[in-house]
C-alpha positions, 0 to 999 in steps of 0.5 A: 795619654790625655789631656784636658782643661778644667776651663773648657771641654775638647771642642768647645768654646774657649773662655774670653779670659784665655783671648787677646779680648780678655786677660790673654792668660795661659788656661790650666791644662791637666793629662794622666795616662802617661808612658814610663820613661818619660824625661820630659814634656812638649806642648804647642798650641797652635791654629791651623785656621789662620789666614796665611799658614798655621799659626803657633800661640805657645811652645813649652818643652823640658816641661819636667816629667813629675808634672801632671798639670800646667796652672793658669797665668803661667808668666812670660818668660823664657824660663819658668818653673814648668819648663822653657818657653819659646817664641809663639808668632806674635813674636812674643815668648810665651802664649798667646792667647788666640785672637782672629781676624774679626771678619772669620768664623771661629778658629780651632785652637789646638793644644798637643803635649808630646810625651819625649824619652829626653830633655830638648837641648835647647835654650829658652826662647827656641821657635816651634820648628827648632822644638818639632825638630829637637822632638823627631824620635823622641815622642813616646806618646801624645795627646791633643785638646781642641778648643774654639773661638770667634770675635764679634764683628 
């Protein structure tokens, strides 16, 4: 499986306009290679750079299996028309752009969508951790894209 944005390669810098410095708006993401039997999709973005522990920018699952892309801007609720959302560690339901101390080298911001043989029986509004463990057993495959990025001191 693959996953990719139309915004930045894997590895590169991520555009302002996804950050807390610009619009802080979700980027499109598209993947391809998918298993037969998929029920549904997970995705996590998340920084495992962050000053205390790794730090969880956006939860998506029961993203339906007909989808092969997310759009920009997808809007902060805990129900939208691309699956469920979950709580990100602002504390906030949606994503979250990434937005890192100023005084730190650029961070790596990992996107992962897990292909899953079912649907999470959970509600809008769930944590990562409920989501990673709805997940256990469940993944049939999966794909990562990492992108970076730093504030001006």
């Amino acid at each position: 499986m693959d996953l990719w944005s139309p915004a930045f390669k894997n590895g590169e810098m991520i555009p302002v306009k996804f950050t807390c410095d610009g619009d802080d708006i979700s980027m499109p993401l598209s993947w391809n290679g998918v298993p037969g039997g998929v029920k549904s999709f997970a995705l996590i973005m998340d920084d495992p750079d962050a000053p205390m522990q790794v730090f969880t920018h956006w939860v998506l699952y029961n993203i339906p299996p007909t989808l092969a892309s997310l759009p920009e801007g997808i809007s902060k609720e805990k129900e939208v028309p691309q699956g469920l959302q979950g709580v990100n560690d602002f504390g906030e339901i949606g994503y979250g752009g990434p937005c890192p101390p100023r005084t730190h080298q650029p961070h790596r911001y990992f996107i992962r969508l897990y292909a899953l043989d079912s649907m999470l029986q959970l509600r809008g509004g769930a944590r990562v951790g409920d989501v990673r463990r709805s997940m256990e057993g469940h993944v049939m495959a999966s794909a990562e894209l990492m992108g970076r990025y730093g504030r001006k001191r």
